[in-house]
N, C-alpha and C positions, 0 to 999 in steps of 0.2 A: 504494500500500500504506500509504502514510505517513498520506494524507489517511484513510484507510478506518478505520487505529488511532484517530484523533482523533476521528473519530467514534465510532466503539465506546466510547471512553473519555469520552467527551461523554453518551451514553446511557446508560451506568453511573450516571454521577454524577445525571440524571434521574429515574431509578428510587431511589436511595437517596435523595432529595428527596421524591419520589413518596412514599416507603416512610415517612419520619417527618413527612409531613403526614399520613398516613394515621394513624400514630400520635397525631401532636397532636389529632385532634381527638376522640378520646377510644375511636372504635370499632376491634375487629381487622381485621386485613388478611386477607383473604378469597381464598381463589385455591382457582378452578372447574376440574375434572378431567372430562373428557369422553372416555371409553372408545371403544374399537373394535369393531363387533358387525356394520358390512356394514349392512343397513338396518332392523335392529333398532336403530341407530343414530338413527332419525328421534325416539324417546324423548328425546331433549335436548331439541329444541325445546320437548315438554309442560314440562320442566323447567324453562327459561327463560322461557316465561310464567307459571309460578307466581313463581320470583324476582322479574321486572317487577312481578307484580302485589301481590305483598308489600313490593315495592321494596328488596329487597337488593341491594345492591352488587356490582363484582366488583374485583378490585385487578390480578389476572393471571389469565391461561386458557391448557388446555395441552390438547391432544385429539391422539388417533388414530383414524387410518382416517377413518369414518363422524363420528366424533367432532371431528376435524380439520377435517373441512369447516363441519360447525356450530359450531365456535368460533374458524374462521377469519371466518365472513360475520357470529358478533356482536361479534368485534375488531373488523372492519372499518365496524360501526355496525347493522348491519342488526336490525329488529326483530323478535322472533318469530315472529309475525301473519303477517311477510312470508316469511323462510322456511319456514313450513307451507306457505303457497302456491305458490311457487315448486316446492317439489318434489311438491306435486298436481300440479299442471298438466306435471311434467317427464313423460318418456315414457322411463321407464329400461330398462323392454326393446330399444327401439330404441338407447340411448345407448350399451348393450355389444354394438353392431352397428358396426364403423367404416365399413365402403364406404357412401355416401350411398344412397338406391334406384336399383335398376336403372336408372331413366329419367338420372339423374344423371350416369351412370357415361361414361369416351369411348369411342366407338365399339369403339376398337382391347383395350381392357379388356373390354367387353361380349364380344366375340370370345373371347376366352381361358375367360371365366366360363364361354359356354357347350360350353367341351370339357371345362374345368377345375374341379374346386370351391376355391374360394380358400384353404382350408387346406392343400393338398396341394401348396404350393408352399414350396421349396427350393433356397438360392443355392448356386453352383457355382463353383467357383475354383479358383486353380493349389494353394491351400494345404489342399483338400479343401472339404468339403462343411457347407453352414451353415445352418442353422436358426431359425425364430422364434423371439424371447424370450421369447413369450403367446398366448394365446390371442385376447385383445380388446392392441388398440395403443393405446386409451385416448382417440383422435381425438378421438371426440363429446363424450367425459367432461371433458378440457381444456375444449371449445370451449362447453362447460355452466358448467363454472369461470369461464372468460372471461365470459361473459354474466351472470353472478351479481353477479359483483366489479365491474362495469362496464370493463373491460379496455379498452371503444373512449374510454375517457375520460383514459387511461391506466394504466398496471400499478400497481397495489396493492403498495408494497415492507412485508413484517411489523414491520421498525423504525421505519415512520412513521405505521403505525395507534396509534388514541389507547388500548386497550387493551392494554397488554403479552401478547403472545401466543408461543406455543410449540407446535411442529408438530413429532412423533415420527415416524422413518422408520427404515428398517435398511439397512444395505450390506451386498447378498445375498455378496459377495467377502469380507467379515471378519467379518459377523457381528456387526459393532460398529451401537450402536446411535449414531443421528444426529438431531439437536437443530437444527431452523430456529427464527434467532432473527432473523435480517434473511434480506434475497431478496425473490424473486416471492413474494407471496401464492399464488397459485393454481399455479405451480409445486411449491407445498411441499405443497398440499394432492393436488394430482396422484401426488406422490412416495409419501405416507402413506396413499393408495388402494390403492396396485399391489399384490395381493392375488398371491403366488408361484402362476405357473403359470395365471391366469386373466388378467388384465394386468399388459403390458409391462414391465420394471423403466424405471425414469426414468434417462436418464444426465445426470448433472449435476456439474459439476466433476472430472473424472475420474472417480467412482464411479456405480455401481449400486444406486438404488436403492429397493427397497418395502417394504410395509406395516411401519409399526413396531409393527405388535402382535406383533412376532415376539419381541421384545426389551423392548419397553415398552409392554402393550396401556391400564395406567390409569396414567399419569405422575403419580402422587404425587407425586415427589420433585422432580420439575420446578419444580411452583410452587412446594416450601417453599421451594428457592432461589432461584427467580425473583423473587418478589416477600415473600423472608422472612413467608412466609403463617402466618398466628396460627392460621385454621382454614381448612379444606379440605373442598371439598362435591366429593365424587367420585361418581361415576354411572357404574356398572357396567351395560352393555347387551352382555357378551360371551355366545358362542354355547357351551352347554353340550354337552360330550361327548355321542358318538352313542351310542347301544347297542348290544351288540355284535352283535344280530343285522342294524342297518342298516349294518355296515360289512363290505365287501364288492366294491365297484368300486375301480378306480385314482381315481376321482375320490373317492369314499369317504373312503378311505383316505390322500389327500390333506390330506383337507378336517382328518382327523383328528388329524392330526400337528400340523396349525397350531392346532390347538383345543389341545392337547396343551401345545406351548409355548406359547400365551399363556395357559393357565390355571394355568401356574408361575409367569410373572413377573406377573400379576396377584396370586396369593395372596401375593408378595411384599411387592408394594405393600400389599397390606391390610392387612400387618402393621404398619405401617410408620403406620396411624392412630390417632387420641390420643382421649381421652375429649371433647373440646373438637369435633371434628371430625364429620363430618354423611356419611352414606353410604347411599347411594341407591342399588336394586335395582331397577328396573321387572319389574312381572311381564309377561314376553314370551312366556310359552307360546304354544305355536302359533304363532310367528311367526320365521321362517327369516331367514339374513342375506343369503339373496335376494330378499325380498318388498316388494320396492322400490314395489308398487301399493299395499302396505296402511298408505302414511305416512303419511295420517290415523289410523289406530287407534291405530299403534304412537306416535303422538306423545300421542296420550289415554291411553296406558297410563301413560306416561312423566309426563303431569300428574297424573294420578293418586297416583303414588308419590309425587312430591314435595308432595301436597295431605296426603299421610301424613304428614308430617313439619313441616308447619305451625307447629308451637310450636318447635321447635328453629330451622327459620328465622325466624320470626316475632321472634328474638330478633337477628339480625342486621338486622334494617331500618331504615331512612332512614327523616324524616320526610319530607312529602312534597314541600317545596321544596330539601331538601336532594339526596334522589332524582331529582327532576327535573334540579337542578342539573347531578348525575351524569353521569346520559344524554346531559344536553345536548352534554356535552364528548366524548359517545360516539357516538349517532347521527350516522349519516351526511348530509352536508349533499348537497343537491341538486348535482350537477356537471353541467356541460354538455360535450357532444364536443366537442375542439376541431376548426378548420377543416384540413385536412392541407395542409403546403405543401411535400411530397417523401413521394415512397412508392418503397422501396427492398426489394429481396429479394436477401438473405444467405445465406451456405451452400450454395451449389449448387458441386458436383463433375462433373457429368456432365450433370444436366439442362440444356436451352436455357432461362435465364430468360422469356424467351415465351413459353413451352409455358404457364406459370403465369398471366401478366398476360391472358392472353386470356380467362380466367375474374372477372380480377378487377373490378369495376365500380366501386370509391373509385376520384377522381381527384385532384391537387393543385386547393384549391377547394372540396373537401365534406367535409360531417363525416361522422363513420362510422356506419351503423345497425347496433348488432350482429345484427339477424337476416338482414340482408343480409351483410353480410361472415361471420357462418357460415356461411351456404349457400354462399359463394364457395369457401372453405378447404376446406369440402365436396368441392365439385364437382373442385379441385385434388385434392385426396388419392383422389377417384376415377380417375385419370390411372392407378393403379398402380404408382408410380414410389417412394412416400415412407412411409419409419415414419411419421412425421407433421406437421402443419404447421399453424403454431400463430401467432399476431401479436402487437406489443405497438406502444403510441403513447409515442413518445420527445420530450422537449421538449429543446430545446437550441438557447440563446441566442435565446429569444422563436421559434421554427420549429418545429413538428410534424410528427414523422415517421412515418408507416406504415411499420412494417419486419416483412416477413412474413418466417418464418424456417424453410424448409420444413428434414425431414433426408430426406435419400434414404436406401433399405433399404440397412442395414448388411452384408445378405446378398446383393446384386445385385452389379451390374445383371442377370448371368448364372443363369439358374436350371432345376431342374428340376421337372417338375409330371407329377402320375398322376393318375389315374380307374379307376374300373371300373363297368364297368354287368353286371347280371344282371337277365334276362326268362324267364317261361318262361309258355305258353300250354297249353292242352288242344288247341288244331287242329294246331300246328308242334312241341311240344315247348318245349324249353328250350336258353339261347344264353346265351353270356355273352363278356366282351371282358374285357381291361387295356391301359389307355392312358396312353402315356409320351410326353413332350415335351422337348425340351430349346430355349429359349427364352432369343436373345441379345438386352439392348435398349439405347438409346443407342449403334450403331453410328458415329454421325457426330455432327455437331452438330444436326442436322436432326429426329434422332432414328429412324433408322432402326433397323428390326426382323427378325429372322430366327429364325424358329420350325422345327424338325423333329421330327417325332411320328410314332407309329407306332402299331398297333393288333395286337394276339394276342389270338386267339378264334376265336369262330364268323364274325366277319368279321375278316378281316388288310385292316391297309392301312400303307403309306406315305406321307408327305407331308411338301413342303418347302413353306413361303410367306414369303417376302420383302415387307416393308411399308418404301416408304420416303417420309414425308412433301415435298413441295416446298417449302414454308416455313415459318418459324420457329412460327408458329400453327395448322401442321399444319391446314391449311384442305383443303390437295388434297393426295394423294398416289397415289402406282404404287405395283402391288402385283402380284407374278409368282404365280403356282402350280403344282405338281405333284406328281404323284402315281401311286399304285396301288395296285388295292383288288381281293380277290376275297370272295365272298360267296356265298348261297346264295338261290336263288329258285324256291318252291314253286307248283307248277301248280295249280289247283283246277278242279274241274267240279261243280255239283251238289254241293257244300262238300264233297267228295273229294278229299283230295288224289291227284294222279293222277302228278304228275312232280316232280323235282328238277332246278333244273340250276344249273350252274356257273358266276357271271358275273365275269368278269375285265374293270376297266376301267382304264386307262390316260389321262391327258390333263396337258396344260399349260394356263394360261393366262396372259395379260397384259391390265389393266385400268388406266383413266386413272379416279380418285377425285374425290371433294368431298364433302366434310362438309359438312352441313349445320345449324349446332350441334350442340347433343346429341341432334338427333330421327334423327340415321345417316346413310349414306352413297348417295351417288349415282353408279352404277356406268358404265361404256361399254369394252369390249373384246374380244378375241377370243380365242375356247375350241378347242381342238384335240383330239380325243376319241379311242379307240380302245375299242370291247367286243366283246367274244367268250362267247356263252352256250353252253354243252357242255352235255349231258344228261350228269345223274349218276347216276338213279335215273329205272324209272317207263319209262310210254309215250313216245314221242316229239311230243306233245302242242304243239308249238312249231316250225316252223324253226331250223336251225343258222344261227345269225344271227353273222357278224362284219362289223365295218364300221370304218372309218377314217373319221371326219369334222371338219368345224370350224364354224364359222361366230362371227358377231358377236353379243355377249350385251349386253344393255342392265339392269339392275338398280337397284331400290330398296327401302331396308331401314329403315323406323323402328319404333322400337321405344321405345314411353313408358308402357310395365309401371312399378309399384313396385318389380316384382319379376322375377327369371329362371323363378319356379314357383310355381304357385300364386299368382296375382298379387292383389290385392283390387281393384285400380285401375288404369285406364291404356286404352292399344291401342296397336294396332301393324298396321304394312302392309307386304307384301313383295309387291312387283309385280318380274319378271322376262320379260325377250321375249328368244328365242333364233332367231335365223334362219343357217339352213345354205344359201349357195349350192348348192354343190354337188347335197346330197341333194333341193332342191328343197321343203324344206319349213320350217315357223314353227311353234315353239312359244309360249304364255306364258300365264302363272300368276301368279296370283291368291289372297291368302290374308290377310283383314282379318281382327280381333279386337279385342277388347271385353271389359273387365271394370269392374262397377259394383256397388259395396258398399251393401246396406238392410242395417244395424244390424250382426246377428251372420250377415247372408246375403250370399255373394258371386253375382251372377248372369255370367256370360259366355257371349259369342255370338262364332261364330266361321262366314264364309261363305267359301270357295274355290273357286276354278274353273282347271280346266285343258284349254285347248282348241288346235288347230291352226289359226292363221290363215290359212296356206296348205298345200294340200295336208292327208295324214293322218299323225298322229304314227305313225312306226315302231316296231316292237317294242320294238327295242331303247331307245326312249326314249319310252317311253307313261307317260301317267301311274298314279297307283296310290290305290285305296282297301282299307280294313285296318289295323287296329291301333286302340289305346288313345285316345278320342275322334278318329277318324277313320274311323267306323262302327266301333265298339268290337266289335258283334255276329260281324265278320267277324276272320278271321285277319291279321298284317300282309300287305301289299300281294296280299291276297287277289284281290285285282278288278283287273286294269289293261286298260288301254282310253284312248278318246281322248275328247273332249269331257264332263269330266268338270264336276259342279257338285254341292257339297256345302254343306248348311246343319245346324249345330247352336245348340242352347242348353243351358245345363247350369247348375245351382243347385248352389253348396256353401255346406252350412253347417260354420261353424267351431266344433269342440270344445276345442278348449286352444290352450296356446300354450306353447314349449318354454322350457328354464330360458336363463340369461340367456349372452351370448355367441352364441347362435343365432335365425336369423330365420327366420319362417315361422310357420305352425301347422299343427294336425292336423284335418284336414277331409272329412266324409262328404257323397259328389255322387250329385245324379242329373242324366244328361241326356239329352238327344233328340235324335236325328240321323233325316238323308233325306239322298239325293243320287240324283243322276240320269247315267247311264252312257251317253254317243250311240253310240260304237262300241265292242263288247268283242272282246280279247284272249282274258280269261280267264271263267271262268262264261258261258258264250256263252247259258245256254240262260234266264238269269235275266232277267227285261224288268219293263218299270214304275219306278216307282219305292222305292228300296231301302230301311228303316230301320232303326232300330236302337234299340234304350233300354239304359242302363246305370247300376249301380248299384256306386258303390268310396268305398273308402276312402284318401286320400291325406297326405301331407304332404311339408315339406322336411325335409332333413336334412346333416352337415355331406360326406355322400356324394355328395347330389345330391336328387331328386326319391323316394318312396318310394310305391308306389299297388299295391293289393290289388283285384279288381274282377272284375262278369259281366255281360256284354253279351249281349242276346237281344232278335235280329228274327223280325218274323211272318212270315216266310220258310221260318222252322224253324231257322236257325241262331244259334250261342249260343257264347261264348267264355268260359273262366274265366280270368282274366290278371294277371300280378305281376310288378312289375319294381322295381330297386333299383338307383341309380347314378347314370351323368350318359349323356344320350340320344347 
């Protein structure tokens, strides 16, 4: 603490040095205000190449939000040229996405995702029930910070950058406003983003907390005391009240409140400027403080304003060996990574520190690439386990330390998670489910899992599964199952439906695992089954089929999508072989895919086959054609039968893409299906081969999958179909 005063009070007396050399040499001391607007924000940059280019000075700089980050990266030397680019090239839709893509993600996450959609989870405790603190955790947006500042070269602390700098935040618990003057760089700047209710609050020091546009969107007064500023160049890029007919949603209404208070202590600040003083308004019509794609424009807008004001700056400027001078002492000097000779990870509670290291690819011996060690933190924080996880390079006594410093959810390890899907057809009508989980993890040290979920609807089920890894790197693991499910299965003839019946199935299993990095698992064990089909409605169109069976199941599951829906990129292969001593017969299935992106078109192909190796699949477990690209044209499991082989392809194009915090887009397909039936069950009387074309409209959403659509073969049958939820 002692040492911490001395410096403090070392740095005081720099700045008041600072402050009457600025004086002596004849010009005023100058301190730059950089507002908060979200990415109306990206207007500073145009600002600060007109400065460069006039060559004005700065003496101190103080920013929020949006504002914060670009007057954090020109403290820290960075040129304007360079920040314009940098945030071209960023991909900010993606960055208010924290899970890495689908293909990223560990197996045992992938599994959850696809019962679960990842907002609808909630921690569970003895002292009740907990909650996320945002919408976005802010992962990729740190890990964007990091990369910016050069973080693998080591952390950026604000009292050791050559420009005096000031980063505005609020603590959402008092309200009080909060002033980084030393610390992380990119911590402060993370803090002065967390926009209430869209991302995270930051914990740091005890307190909570984000955006200081709540309490201080243009820090005026910052700099006059920061660097006893003579004039003050403030740049207002905040987001103007809604009107009253767009306000209307909880999101709305949100958004407006925070418009609300910062357009109070903004017109505070305003007041608060002198005749001496320079104040800059970019004109940002048309441009949102989510419009993170248009930071080319909005940074020409932003030059613009300040190219208005020319003669007023024009009077503040260096000549040009003295301006260079300037810079010199400001521009960032080339750093190199250093070599790591200890890499250590801190803060763990409950996670195996291997669970982590297995991802990570720095060794003691190499220097760091930040695009590789984000992908790693990535791929960690796809585990499931962590609000977030974040690195810094520590020097201590001539030794370089990588210390990754995950935080596990403050809401676990214990949680609860829902779903609901809603379908409804013209051939079957309409079904709909609610799906509930309760999901325990880090059982052991190993990292064992225990899930139980249930289903109410038009299908009820039950189900317990137990995951427990064998080693610290979760390489192999046992995995138990059980359950019951009863359901409904409609008879067709001649696209009539002719029966209903009632299928009750019952079963356990136990399986021996291996992962196979992140491309999924490779299955081997044995299934225990029990079903009973009852006539509910209709002819008797079927055998009363009940059977008790088991047999040995073999499986393989990868899956290297971008995504859980609607994917742009990737494939994926599930091959399954199921053999029943007993009953005397073999099943196995077969089901590749394929997605490849031309420009604004996604194409995907997807080929299946389900046949009996030995013997002929029984009723009660035949395979099934029907439903939503699975010959779209027919009803679900319209057709079952044995030696089945299906081929489609389908073309979407992409129409939008949703606002930020959400992945996916909104996308109208066509596609084209055939398959070929060797023995039927049901439609007995139907021969050749069968096709289908269909035509919908889809997308993601934070529900699940969302698709509207009309399938019609030359058969004569035709489906109209919608479904909403998670499958």
């Amino acid at each position: 603490m002692l040492e911490k005063t001395y410096r403090s009070l070392f740095f005081l007396v720099l700045l008041a040095a600072a402050g009457h050399a600025a004086a002596a040499d004849g010009r005023p001391r100058i301190g730059l205000v950089l507002g908060g607007g979200g990415a109306r924000g990206a207007a500073h940059i145009g600002v600060l190449e007109v400065l460069q280019k006039l060559r004005v000075p700065v003496d101190c700089i103080a920013g929020t939000s949006m504002g914060a980050l670009v007057a954090g990266a020109y403290a820290a030397g960075m040129a304007p040229a360079v920040m314009r680019e940098q945030l071209a090239r960023a991909d900010w839709n993606d960055m208010f996405v924290d899970n890495p893509e689908y293909s990223e993600m560990s197996y045992r996450n992938k599994t959850v995702a696809r019962q679960f959609p990842p907002g609808s989870e909630s921690g569970v405790a003895a002292d009740g029930v907990k909650y996320q603190s945002g919408v976005v955790a802010g992962e990729k947006i740190k890990l964007f910070f990091n990369q910016l500042m050069g973080a693998n070269q080591g952390e950026r602390n604000i009292e050791d950058l050559p420009l005096p700098l000031s980063v505005i935040a609020t603590d959402i618990a008092t309200g009080e406003r909060v002033v980084f003057r030393d610390g992380p760089l990119t911590m402060a700047m993370r803090a002065s983003m967390s926009v209430p209710g869209l991302l995270a609050p930051l914990d740091y020091q005890g307190r909570k907390l984000v955006d200081g546009g709540l309490v201080d969107n243009l820090p005026i007064g910052e700099v006059r005391e920061r660097c006893q500023a003579d004039v003050v160049i403030a740049v207002n890029v905040g987001t103007p009240l809604l009107k009253a007919e767009a306000v209307g949603s909880l999101l709305t209404v949100s958004a407006q409140v925070v418009n609300i208070l910062t357009g109070q202590n903004v017109s505070r600040s305003l007041a608060t400027l002198t005749a001496r003083d320079i104040y800059l308004q970019p004109d940002l019509n048309g441009i949102t403080a989510g419009d993170f794609a248009r930071s080319g424009e909005t940074a020409d807008r932003g030059r613009a304003a300040a190219e208005a004001m020319r003669p007023q700056l024009a009077g503040l400027a260096l000549g040009a060996a003295a301006y260079a001078a300037w810079w010199q002492g400001i521009e960032v000097r080339s750093r190199v990574s250093p070599r790591i000779d200890e890499v250590q990870i801190v803060g763990l509670q409950r996670v195996n520190p291997a669970a982590l290291e297995r991802h990570l690819h720095v060794q003691p011996g190499q220097t760091i690439r930040p695009a590789e060690i984000n992908h790693d933190l990535l791929r960690m924080y796809g585990d499931g386990w962590y609000e977030s996880v974040d690195y810094t390079v520590l020097s201590q006594r001539e030794r370089h330390i990588l210390r990754v410093t995950p935080v596990e959810k403050s809401w676990g390890p214990d949680y609860l998670r829902f779903a609901v899907n809603m379908q409804a057809d013209n051939s079957q009508g309409s079904s709909f489910a609610l799906r509930a989980a309760y999901h325990k993890t880090w059982l052991n040290s190993l990292g064992g899992e225990l899930m139980v979920s249930g289903d109410i609807g038009s299908t009820s089920r039950l189900g317990v599964n137990f995951y427990q890894p064998l080693d610290e790197q979760q390489r192999f693991f046992v995995e138990a199952t059980s359950g019951i499910e009863q359901s409904r299965l409609n008879v067709y003839q001649d696209d009539r439906r002719i029966a209903q019946y009632k299928v009750t199935e019952s079963g356990l299993g136990l399986s021996l695992g291996a992962n196979v990095g992140l491309l999924g698992p490779l299955r081997l064990g044995w299934q225990e089954r029990h079903r009973l089909f009852e006539l509910d409605i209709g002819s008797p169109s079927l055998p009363r089929a009940e059977q008790t069976f088991g047999g040995w199941k073999a499986a393989l599951d990868f899956d290297q999508f971008d995504r859980l829906y609607f994917p742009t990129r990737g494939w994926s292969a599930q091959v399954a072989w199921f053999a029943s001593p007993q009953m005397n017969y073999a099943r196995a299935d077969v089901d590749l895919r394929a997605a490849y992106p031309l420009g604004g078109t996604v194409l995907n192909g997807r080929l299946r086959y389900t046949t009996s190796p030995k013997g002929v699949l029984p009723i009660y477990d035949a395979g099934t054609l029907g439903g939503f690209l699975n010959l779209t044209a027919f009803a679900p499991n319209q057709i079952l039968g044995d030696d089945i082989v299906y081929a489609g392809v389908h073309a979407e194009q992409i129409l939008g893409r949703p606002p930020l915090g959400l992945r996916g887009d909104l996308r109208v397909g066509l596609a084209l299906e055939a398959a070929r039936v060797g023995t039927r069950f049901t439609e007995s009387s139907r021969s050749g081969i069968l096709n289908s074309t269909a035509l919908y409209v889809g997308g993601e959403t934070p529900f699940g999958p969302v698709y509207v659509g009309f399938g019609y073969s030359t058969s004569r049958v035709s489906n109209l179909f919608l479904f909403i939820g998670t499958p």
